[in-house]
C-alpha positions as CSV (number, residue, x, y, z in Angstrom):
1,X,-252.9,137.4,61.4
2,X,-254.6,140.7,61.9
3,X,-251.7,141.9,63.7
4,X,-249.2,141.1,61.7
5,X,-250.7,142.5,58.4
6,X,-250.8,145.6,60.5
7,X,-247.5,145.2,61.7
8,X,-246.5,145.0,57.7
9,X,-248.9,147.8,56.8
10,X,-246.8,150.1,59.6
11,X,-243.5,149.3,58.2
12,X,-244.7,150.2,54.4
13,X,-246.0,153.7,55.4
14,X,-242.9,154.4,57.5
15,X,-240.4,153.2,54.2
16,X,-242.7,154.9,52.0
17,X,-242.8,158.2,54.3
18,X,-239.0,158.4,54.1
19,X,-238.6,157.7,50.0
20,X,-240.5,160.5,50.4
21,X,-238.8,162.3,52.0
22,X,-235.4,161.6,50.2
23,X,-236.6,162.4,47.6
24,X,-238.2,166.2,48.1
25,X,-235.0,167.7,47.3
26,X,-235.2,165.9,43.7
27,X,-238.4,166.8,43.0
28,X,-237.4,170.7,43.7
29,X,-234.4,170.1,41.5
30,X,-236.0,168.9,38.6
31,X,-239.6,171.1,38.8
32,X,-237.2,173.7,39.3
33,X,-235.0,173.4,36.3
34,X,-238.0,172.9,34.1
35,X,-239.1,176.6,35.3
36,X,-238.5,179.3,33.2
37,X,-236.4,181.8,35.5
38,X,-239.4,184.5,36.0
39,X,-241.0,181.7,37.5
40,X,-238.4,180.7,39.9
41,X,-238.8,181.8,43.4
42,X,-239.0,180.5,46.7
43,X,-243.1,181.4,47.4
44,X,-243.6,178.8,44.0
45,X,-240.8,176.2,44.8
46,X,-242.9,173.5,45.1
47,X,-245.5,174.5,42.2
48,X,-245.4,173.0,38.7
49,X,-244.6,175.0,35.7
50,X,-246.9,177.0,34.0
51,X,-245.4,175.4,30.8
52,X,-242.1,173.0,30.6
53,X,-238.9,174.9,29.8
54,X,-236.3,173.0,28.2
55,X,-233.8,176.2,27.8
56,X,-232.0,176.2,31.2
57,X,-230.8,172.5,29.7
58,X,-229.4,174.0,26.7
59,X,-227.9,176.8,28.2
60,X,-226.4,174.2,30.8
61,X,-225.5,171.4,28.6
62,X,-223.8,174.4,26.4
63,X,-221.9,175.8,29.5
64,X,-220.8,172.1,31.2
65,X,-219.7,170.1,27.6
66,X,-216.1,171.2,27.6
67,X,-216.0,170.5,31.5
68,X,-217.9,167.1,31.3
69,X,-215.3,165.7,28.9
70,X,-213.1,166.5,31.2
71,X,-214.5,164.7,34.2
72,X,-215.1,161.3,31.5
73,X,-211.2,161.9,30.9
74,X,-210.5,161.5,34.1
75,X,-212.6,159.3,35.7
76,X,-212.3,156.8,32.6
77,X,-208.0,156.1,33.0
78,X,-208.7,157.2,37.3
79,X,-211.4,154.3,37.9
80,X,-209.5,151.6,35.6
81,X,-206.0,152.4,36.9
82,X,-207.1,152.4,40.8
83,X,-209.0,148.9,40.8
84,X,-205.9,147.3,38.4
85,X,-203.4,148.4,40.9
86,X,-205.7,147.9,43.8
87,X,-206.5,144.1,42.6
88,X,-202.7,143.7,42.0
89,X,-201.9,145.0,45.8
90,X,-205.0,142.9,47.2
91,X,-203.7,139.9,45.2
92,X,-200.2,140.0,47.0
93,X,-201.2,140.7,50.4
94,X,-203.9,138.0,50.5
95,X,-202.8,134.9,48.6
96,X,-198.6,135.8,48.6
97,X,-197.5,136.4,52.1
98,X,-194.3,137.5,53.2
99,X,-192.7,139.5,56.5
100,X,-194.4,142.6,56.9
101,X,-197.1,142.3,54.7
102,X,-199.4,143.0,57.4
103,X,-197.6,145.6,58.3
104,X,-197.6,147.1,54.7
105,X,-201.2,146.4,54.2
106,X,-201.9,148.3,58.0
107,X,-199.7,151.1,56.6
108,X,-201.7,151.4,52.5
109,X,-204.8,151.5,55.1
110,X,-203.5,154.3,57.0
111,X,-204.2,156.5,53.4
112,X,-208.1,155.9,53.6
113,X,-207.9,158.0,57.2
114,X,-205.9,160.8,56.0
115,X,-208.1,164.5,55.6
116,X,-207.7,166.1,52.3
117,X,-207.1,169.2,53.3
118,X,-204.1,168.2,55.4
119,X,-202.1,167.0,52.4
120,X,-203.6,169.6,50.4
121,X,-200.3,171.8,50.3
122,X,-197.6,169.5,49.7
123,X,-199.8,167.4,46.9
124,X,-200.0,170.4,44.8
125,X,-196.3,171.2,45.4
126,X,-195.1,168.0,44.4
127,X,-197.8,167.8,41.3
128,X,-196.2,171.2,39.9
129,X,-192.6,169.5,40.6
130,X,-193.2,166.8,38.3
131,X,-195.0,169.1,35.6
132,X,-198.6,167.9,35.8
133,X,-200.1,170.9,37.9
134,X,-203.3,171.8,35.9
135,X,-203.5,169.1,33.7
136,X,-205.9,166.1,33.9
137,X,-203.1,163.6,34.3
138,X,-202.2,165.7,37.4
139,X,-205.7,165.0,38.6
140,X,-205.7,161.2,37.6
141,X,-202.5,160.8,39.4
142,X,-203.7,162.1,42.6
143,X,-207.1,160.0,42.4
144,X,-205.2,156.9,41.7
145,X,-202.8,157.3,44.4
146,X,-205.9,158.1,47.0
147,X,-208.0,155.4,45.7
148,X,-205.4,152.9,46.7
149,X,-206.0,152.1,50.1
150,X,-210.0,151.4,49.6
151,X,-209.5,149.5,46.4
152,X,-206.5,147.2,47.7
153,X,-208.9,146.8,51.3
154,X,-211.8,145.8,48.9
155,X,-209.9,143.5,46.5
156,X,-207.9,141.9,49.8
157,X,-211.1,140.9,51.5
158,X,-211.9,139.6,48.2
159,X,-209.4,137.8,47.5
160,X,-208.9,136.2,50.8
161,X,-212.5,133.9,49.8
162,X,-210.5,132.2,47.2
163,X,-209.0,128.9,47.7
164,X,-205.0,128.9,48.4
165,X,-205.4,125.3,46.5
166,X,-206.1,127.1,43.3
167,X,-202.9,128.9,43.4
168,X,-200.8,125.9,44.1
169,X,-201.9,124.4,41.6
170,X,-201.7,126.9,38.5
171,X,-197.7,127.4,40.2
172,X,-197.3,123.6,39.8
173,X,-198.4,124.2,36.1
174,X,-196.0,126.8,36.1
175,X,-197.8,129.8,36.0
176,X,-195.9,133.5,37.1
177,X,-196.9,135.8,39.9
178,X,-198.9,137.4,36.4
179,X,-199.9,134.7,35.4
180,X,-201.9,133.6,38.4
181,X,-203.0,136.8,38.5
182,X,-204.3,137.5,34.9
183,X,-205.9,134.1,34.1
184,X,-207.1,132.7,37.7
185,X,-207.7,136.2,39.6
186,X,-208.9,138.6,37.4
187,X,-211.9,136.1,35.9
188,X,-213.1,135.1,39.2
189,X,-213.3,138.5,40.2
190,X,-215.2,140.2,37.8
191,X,-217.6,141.1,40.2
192,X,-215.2,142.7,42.6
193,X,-213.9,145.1,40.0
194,X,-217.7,146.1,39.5
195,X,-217.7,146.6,43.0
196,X,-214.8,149.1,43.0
197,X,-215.5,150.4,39.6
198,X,-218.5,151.7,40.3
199,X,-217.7,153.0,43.8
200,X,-214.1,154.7,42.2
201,X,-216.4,156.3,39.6
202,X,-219.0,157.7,41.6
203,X,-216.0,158.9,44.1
204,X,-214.0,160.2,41.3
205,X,-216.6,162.0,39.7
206,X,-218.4,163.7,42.4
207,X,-214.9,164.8,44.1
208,X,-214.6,168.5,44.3
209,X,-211.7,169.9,46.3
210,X,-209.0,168.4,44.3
211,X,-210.5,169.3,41.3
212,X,-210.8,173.0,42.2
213,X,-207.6,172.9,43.8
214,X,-205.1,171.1,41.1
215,X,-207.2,172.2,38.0
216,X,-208.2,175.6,36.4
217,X,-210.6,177.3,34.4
218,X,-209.6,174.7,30.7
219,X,-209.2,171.8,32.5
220,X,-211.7,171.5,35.6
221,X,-214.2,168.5,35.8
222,X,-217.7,169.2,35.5
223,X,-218.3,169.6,39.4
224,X,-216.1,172.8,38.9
225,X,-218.3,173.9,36.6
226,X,-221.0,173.3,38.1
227,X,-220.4,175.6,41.4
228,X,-219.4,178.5,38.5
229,X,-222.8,178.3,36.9
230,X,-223.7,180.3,40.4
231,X,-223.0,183.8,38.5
232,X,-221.3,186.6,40.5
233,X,-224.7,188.6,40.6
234,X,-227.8,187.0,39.5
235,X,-228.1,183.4,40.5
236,X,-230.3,181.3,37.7
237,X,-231.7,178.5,39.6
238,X,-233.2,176.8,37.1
239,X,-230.5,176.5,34.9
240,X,-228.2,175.5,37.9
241,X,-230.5,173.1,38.8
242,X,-230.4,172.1,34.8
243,X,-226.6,171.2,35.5
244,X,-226.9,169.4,38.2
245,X,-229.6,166.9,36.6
246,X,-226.8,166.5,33.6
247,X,-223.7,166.3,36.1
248,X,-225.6,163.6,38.3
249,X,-226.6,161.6,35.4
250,X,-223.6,159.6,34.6
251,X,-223.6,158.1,37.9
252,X,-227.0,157.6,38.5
253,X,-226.9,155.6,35.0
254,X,-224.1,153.7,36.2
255,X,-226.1,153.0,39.4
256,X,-229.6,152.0,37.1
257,X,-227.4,149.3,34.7
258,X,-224.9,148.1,37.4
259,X,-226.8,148.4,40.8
260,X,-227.2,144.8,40.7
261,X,-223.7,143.6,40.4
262,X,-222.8,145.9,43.1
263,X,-224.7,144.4,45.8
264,X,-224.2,141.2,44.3
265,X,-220.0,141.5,44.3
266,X,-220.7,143.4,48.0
267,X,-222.4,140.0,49.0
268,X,-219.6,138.0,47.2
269,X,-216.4,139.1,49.2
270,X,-218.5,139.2,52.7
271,X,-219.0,135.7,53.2
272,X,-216.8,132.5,52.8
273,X,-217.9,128.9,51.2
């Protein structure tokens, strides 16, 4: 008994040792953005505040609003329209087979091993071909197209945990390919499109090079932003540390009020029965 409440003991330091240590760099973020700047430095990194500055968050919040509505504008339509079509694609390749669906399905997984920065180049020439270079649609195009290949593997596996018998049956009732799909698929997988939601938002919303590549100055998310808070000359820590408490927050909330439902939808599509 003795050595197992040791043996417990151990393992609590040891996960309690590295919370710890995950999360130094947060607690320099946010001391730091409560600093005024003359107290910023790297001698006092670690030291509270004299006295709790709330200015480098107003001078943040100021300089990121017009750039945070434009990350909610796309991530909003970019999340929503990646896990439809990625449920739609999982839907056919799992419950209505036909020749060369696995094929198709190895080939839309094929996209999730592709570097950015080797499509990079002819993306941004075909997004100013079809008129949507430096707009958000641009940007919501190229997310949705991207997204595809994790959202239709998620939704697939999913899917495949779903009884065939069910989908007889609604077709001998004489329900359509949509039909099936809107009132047998969709409701019994409300906790897949959590799943995805939340991992298309976070995705979406902390993506950088495509935002600095197909957007500028109007129209960049609030990531872009972000790295332009830097200055040219004088660098204000505090205030960029201000920014990136306020740019991490939507998907840490997201995270606090969903974090359940994604482990529980993970949980869902990994076993069968």
């Amino acid at each position: 008994m003795a050595s197992f409440s040791l043996g417990k003991t151990m393992k609590y330091i040891i996960l309690v040792f590295f919370a710890l240590l995950f999360l130094m760099p947060v607690y320099v973020i946010i001391v730091t953005s409560l600093k005024p700047l003359d107290e910023v430095s790297l001698e006092h990194m670690w030291a509270f505040p004299t006295s709790i500055d709330f200015s480098s968050y107003t001078q943040a919040v100021k300089e990121l609003a017009p750039n945070f509505m434009n990350s909610v504008y796309l991530v909003v339509p970019a999340t929503l329209l990646s896990a439809l079509l990625g449920a739609m694609n999982g839907y056919v390749l799992s419950k209505w087979k036909f020749k060369g669906s696995e094929t198709l399905f190895t080939i839309i997984l094929f996209g999730m091993f592709i570097p950015y920065q080797s499509i990079l180049i002819p993306m941004i020439q075909f997004i100013r071909s079809i008129g949507l270079y430096d707009t958000i649609a641009g940007l919501v195009l190229v997310h949705v197209v991207y997204g595809l290949p994790i959202t239709t593997l998620m939704f697939r596996n999913f899917y495949a945990n779903i009884p065939d018998q069910m989908i007889e049956a609604a077709k001998i009732d004489g329900a359509s390919f949509l039909g099936v799909f809107r009132h047998i698929m969709i409701p019994l997988s409300i906790t897949g499109f959590v799943v995805v939601a939340i991992w298309q938002f976070t995705n979406i919303w902390n993506e950088f090079l495509f935002a600095v590549t197909v957007t500028t100055n109007e129209t960049q998310p609030v990531m872009v932003a972000l790295q332009n808070l830097s200055g040219s000359q004088i660098v204000q820590w505090n205030v960029q540390m201000a920014g990136a408490v306020v740019a991490a927050l939507p998907t840490l909330l997201i995270y606090i009020l969903l974090g359940k439902y994604f482990v529980r939808g993970l949980l869902a599509g990994s076993v069968k029965g």
